[in-house]
SEKOLGU-476966 format. One record per residue (C-alpha): residue in three letters; x, y, z. Coordinates in steps of 0.1 Angstrom, whole numbers, padded with zeros to 4 digits, always signed. Layout:
! SEKOLGU-476966
ALAXYZ
...
//
This chain:
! SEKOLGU-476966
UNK+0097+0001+0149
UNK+0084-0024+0125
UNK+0049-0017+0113
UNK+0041-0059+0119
UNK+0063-0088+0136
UNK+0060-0122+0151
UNK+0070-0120+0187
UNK+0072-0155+0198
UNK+0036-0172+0194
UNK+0017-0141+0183
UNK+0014-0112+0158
UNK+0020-0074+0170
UNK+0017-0047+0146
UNK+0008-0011+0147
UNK-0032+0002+0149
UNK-0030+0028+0124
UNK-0065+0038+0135
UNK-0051+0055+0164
UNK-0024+0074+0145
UNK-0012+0100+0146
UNK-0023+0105+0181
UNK-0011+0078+0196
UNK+0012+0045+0187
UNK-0003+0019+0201
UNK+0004-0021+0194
UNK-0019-0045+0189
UNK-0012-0079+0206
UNK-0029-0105+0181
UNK-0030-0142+0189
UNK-0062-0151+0171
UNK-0068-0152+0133
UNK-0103-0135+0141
UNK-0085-0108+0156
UNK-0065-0105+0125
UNK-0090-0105+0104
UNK-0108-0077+0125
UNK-0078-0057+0123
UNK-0075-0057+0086
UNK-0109-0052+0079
UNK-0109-0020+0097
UNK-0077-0009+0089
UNK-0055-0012+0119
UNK-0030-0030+0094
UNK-0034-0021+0059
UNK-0014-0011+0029
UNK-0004-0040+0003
UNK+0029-0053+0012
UNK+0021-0054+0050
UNK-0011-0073+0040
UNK+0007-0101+0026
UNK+0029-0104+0058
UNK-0004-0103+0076
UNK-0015-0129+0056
UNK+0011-0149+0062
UNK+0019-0148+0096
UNK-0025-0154+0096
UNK-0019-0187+0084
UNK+0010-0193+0111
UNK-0010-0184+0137
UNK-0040-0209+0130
UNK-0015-0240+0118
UNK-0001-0240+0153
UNK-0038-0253+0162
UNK-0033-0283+0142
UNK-0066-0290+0127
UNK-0068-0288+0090
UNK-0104-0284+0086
UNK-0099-0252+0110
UNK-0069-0239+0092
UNK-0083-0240+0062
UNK-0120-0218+0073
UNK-0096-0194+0089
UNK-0072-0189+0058
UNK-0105-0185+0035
UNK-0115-0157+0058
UNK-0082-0142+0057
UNK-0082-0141+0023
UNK-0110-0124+0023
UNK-0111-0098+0045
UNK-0094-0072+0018
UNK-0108-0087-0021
UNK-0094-0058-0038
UNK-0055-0062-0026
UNK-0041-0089-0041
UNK-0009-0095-0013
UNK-0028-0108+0014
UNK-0040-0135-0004
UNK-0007-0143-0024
UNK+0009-0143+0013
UNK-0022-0166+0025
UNK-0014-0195-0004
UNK+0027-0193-0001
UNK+0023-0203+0036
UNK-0007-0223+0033
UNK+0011-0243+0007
UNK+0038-0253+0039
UNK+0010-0266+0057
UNK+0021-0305+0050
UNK+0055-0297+0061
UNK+0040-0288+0096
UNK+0035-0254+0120
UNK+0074-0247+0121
UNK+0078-0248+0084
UNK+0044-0226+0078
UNK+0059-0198+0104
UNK+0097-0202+0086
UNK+0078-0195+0055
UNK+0058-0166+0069
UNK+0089-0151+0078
UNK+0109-0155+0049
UNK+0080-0133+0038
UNK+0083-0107+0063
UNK+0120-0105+0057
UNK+0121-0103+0021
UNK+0093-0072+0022
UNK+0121-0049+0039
UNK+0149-0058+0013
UNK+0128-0057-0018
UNK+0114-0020-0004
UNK+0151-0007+0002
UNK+0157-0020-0030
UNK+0125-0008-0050
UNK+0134+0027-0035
UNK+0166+0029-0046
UNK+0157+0019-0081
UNK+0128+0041-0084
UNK+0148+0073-0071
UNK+0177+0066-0096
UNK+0152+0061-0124
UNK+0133+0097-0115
UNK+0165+0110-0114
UNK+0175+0100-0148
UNK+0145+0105-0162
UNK+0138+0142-0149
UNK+0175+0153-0151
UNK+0187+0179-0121
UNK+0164+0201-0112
UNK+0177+0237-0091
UNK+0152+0228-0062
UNK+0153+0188-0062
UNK+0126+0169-0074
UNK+0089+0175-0064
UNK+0066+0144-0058
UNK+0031+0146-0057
UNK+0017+0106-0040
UNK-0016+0095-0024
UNK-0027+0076+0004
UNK-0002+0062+0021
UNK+0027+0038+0010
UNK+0055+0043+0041
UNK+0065+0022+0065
UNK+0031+0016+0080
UNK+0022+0001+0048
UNK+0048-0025+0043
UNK+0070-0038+0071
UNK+0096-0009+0067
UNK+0108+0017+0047
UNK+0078+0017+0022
UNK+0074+0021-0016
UNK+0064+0050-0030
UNK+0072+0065+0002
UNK+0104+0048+0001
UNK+0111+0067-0031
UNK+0108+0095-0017
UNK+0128+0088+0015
UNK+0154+0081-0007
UNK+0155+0107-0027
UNK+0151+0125+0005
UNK+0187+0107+0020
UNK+0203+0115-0012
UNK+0196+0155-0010
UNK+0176+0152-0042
UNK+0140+0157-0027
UNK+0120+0192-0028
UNK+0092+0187-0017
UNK+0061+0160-0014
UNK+0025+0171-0016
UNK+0002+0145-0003
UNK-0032+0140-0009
UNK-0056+0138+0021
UNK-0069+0105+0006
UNK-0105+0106+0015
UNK-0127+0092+0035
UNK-0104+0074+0059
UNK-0073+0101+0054
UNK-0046+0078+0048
UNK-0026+0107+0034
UNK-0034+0133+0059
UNK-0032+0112+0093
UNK-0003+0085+0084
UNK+0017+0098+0053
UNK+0019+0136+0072
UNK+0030+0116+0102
UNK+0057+0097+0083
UNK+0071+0124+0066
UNK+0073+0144+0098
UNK+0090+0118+0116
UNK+0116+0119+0089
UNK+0121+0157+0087
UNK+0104+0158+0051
UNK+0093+0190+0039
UNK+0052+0184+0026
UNK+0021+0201+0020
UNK-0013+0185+0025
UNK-0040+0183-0003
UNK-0077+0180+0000
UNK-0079+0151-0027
UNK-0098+0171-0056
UNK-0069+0194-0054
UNK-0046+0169-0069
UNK-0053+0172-0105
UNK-0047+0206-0103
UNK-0011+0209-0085
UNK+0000+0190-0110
UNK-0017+0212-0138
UNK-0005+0241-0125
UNK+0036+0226-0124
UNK+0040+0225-0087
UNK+0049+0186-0090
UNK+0079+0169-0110
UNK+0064+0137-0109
UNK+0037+0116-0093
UNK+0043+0086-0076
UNK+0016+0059-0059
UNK+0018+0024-0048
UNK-0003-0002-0056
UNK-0029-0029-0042
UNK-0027-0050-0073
UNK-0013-0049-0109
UNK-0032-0067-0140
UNK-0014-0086-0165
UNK-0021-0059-0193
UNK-0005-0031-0166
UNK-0036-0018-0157
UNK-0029-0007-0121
UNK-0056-0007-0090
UNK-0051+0017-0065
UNK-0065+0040-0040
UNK-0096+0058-0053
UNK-0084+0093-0067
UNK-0056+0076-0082
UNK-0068+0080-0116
UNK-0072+0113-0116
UNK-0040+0123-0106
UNK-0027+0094-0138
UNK-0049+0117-0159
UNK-0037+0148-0151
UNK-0003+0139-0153
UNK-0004+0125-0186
UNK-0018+0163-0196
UNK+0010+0179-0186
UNK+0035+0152-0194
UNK+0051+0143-0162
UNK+0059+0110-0152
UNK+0031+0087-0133
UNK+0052+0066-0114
UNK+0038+0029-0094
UNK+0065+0016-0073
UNK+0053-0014-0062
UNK+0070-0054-0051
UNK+0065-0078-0074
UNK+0041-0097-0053
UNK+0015-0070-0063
UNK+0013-0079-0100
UNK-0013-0105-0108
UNK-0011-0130-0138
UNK-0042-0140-0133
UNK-0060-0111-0138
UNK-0059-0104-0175
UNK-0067-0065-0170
UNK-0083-0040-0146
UNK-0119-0044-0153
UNK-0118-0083-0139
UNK-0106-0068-0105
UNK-0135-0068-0073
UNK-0135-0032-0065
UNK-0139-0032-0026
UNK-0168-0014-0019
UNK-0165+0000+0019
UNK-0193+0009+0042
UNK-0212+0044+0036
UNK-0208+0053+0075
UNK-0171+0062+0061
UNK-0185+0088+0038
UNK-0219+0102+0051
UNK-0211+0130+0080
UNK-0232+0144+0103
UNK-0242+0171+0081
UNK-0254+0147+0059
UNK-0296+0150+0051
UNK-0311+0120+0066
UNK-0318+0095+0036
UNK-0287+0102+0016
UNK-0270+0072+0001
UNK-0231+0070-0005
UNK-0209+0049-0028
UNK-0179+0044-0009
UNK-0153+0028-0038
UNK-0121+0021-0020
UNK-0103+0020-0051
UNK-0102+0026-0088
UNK-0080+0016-0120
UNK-0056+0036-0139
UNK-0051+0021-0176
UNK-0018+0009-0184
UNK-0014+0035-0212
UNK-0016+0062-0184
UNK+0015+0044-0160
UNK+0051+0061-0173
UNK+0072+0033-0154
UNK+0066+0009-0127
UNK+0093+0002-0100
UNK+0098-0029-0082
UNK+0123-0043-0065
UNK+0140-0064-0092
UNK+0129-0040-0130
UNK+0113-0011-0142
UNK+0084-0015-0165
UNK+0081+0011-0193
UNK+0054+0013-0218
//
């Protein structure tokens, strides 16, 4: 099952809200609805964002009005300001428009097509390079990673997930500890779920944990994804990625980002010029909460370049 398609004249994709209770598909044949569902998550993750994006634009050039198409794609772009896919896949098939409706969906697809080779391909390069870099170990490498970067994230096989499933395929995988990824629990409802599906071995971590697997050598390596990558290498993440880049530069393990090359962003000279998303409190303060407490709810943080080992895309591996 494909985490997001085109079926015809309309977009279906997975809720991820709903999991891991339920799989249930969304039918969405409106860009409002698209934008709905990527706002709260129902589709999310970077790569799968850009197909979202793209298939967005598809959906409001079949209406054929050019003042309309453009509102709509301006809203798409900014219903996630942190990840920098959704927009890239936004202008690549906004930038069809003149060639007409058929050429704009051709171009989303090309899009959604390319994600699943370039993330067989990015996992495959990233496993071989763990492996070479770590050397055998007696009971196969041990990967710490946070939030989730499966499948549900991309269109299939994932990135930093997809390292790990390959590892995984190549009897080379111990085992994966992943972080619960507070408040929304990425980690604990949808990577647990992945890995289960595919027979992985795992423990879950409440997030503050992290750090301190790693410090105490239960991990070999950590590896993340990534919602955007500056030009310096500075890479923006999950929040509670950068302690885990921290601690793993401590102990002198690798940090690993395996992430497509539609994630890095000329543009953006370094980290510090990224729009940290900044999600609504509700996410954070519980029930228990007192009555008048206030929440900061960052979605996601940077990790300096100096603190990445390597990053894995499809096509290189950057090493600093």
């Amino acid at each position: 099952m494909r985490t997001i398609d085109w079926r015809g004249d309309h977009i279906e994709a997975i809720d991820q809200t709903r999991l891991p209770g339920e799989v249930v598909t969304l039918r969405i044949e409106t860009v409002d609805a698209l934008v709905d569902a990527v706002k709260r998550l129902a589709i999310r993750g970077a790569p799968a964002l850009g197909v979202a994006g793209a298939l967005g634009v598809a959906l409001a050039a079949r209406t054929g009005d050019t003042a309309e198409v453009a509102r709509q794609a301006e809203s798409l772009r900014a219903a996630r300001p942190t990840a920098v896919n959704l927009s890239w896949g936004v202008d690549r098939a906004r930038a069809r428009l003149a060639d007409g409706p058929d050429a704009v969906l051709a171009e989303a697809l090309d899009i959604l097509e390319t994600d699943v080779r370039a993330n067989h391909a990015l996992g495959s390069r990233g496993a071989r390079w763990l492996l070479d870099a770590l050397g055998s170990t007696e009971h196969g490498v041990n990967v710490q990673t946070h939030c989730n970067t499966g499948a549900l994230a991309c269109v299939e096989w994932g990135t930093a997930l997809g390292v790990i499933r390959t590892l995984h395929h190549e009897g080379a995988l111990g085992r994966v500890y992943v972080n619960e990824t507070r408040p929304l629990l990425q980690g604990a409802r949808l990577t647990t779920w992945e890995l289960a599906q595919a027979g992985i071995e795992h423990t879950l971590l409440v997030d503050s944990a992290g750090p301190s697997v790693v410090a105490r050598g239960l991990v070999d390596a950590v590896v993340v994804g990534a919602d955007r990558i500056a030009a310096n290498g500075d890479v923006i993440n999950k929040i509670g990625t950068y302690p885990l880049a921290l601690a793993a530069a401590r102990v002198g393990i690798p940090f690993v980002v395996a992430a497509p090359e539609s994630t890095f962003d000329p543009a953006t000279a370094d980290g510090s010029a990224v729009e940290i998303e900044i999600r609504d409190p509700v996410e954070v303060l519980g029930q228990d909460t007192p009555v008048g407490t206030t929440a900061l709810n960052l979605a996601f943080d940077v990790t300096p370049a100096d603190l990445v080992t390597a990053i894995v895309t499809e096509d290189r591996v950057v090493t600093r």
